[in-house]
C-alpha positions as CSV (number, residue, x, y, z in Angstrom):
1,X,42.3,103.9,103.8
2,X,40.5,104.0,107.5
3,X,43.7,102.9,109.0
4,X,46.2,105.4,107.1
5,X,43.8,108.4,108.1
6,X,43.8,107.4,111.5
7,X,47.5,106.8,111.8
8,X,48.1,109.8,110.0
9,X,46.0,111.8,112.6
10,X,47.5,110.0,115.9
11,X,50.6,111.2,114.3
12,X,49.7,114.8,113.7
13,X,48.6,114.4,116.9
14,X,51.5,113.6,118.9
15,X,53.5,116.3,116.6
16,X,50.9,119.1,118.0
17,X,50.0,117.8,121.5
18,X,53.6,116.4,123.0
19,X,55.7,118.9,120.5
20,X,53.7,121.6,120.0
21,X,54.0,121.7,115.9
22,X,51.9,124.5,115.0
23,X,53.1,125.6,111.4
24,X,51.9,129.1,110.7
25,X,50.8,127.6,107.4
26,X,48.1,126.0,109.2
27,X,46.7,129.8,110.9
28,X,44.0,130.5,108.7
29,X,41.0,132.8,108.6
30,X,37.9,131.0,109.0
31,X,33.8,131.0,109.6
32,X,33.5,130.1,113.5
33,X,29.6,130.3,114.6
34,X,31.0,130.3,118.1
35,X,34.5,131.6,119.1
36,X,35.8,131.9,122.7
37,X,39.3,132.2,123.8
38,X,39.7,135.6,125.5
39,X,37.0,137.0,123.8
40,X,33.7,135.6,122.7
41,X,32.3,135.7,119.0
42,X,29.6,134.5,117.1
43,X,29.1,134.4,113.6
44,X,32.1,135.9,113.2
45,X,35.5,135.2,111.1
46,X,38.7,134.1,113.3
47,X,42.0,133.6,113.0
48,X,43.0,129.8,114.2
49,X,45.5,127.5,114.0
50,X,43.8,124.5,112.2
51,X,46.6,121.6,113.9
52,X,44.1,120.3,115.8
53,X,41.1,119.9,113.4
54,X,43.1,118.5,111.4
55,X,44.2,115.8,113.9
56,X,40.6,115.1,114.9
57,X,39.3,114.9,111.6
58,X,41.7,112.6,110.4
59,X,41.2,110.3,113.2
60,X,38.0,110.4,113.6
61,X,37.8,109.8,109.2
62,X,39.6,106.9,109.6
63,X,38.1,105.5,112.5
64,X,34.9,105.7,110.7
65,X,36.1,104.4,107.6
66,X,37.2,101.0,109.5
67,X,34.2,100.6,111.2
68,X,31.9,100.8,108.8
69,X,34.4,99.1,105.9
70,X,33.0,95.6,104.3
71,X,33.5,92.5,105.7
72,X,35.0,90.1,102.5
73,X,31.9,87.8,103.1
74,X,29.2,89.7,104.7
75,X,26.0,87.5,105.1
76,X,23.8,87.5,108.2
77,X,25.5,86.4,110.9
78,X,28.3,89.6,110.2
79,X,25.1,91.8,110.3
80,X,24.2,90.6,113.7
81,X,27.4,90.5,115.0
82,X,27.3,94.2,113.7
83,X,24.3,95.0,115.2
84,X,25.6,93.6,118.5
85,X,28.7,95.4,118.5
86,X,27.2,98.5,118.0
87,X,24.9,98.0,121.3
88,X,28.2,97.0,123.3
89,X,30.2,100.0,121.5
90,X,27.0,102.4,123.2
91,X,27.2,100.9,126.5
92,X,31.2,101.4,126.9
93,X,30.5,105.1,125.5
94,X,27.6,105.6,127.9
95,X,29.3,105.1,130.9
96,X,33.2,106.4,129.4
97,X,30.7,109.7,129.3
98,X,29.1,108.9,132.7
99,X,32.7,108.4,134.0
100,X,34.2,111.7,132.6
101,X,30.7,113.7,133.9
102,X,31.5,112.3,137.7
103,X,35.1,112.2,137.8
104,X,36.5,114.9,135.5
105,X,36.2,118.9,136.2
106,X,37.4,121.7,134.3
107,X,39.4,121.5,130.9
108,X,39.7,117.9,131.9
109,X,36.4,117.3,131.1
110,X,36.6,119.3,127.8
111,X,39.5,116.4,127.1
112,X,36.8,113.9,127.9
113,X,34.6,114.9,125.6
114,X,37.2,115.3,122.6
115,X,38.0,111.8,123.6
116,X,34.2,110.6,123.7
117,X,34.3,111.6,119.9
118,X,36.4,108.4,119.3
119,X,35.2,106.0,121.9
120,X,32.3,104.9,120.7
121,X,34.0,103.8,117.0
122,X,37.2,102.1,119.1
123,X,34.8,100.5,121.2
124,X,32.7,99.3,118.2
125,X,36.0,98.3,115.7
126,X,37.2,96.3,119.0
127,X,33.8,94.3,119.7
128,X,33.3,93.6,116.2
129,X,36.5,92.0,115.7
130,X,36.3,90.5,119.1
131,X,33.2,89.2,118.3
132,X,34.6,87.9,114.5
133,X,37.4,86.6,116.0
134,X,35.3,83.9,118.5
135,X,32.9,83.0,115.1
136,X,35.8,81.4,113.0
137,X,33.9,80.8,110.0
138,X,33.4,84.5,109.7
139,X,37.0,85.5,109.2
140,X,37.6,85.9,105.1
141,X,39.1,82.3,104.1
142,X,43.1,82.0,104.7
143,X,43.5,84.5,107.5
144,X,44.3,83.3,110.9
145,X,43.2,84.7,114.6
């Protein structure tokens, strides 16, 4: 399920981003605690076009499903390679952020940050099965590296 909501959000994505689908059915009136495009609101209702909450809420769904999805034989050893995966995954977040805080200014830093939201699951989903994949006997019987 993880992996169809993120798929389904990188392709949303690309529609809105590199083709710029905005469907009007997706401008909708909604409660924003803080607006600002050329004016600022608070606590206010807005108009928006919801293309790109729906792309970042579908990736970021899916990217938590698989993270956080069962191992077929979880025991100890999947819980500390878990736990250490989750360390790594903060590291490689910490200093993505420290990066995009010394090297990024302006609205590329906002893109930073919209891109930290992910970061920290990829970088967890990729240790973890990095870390499965050099502890053979943790891979569910029949599957292969």
């Amino acid at each position: 399920m993880g992996i169809f909501f993120f798929i389904a959000g990188l392709l949303f994505g690309i529609a809105r981003f590199k083709y710029g689908f905005k469907p009007d059915a997706l401008d909708l009136n909604t409660f924003a605690v803080y607006s600002s495009y050329l004016e600022t609101k608070f606590m206010q209702i807005v108009r928006n076009n919801f293309g790109e909450e729906i792309t970042g809420t579908l990736m970021v769904t899916g990217l938590f499903l698989m993270a956080f999805a069962r191992e077929k034989t979880e025991n100890e050893l999947t819980s500390r390679l878990r736990l250490k995966s989750f360390f790594i995954a903060a590291y490689i977040n910490f200093a993505f952020l420290l990066a995009a805080f010394l090297f990024t200014f302006g609205l590329a830093f906002v893109y930073m940050l919209m891109l930290n939201m992910g970061i920290g699951l990829l970088a967890y989903i990729g240790v973890f099965r990095f870390l499965l994949y050099l502890n053979p006997g943790e891979r569910p019987s029949g599957s292969k590296p």
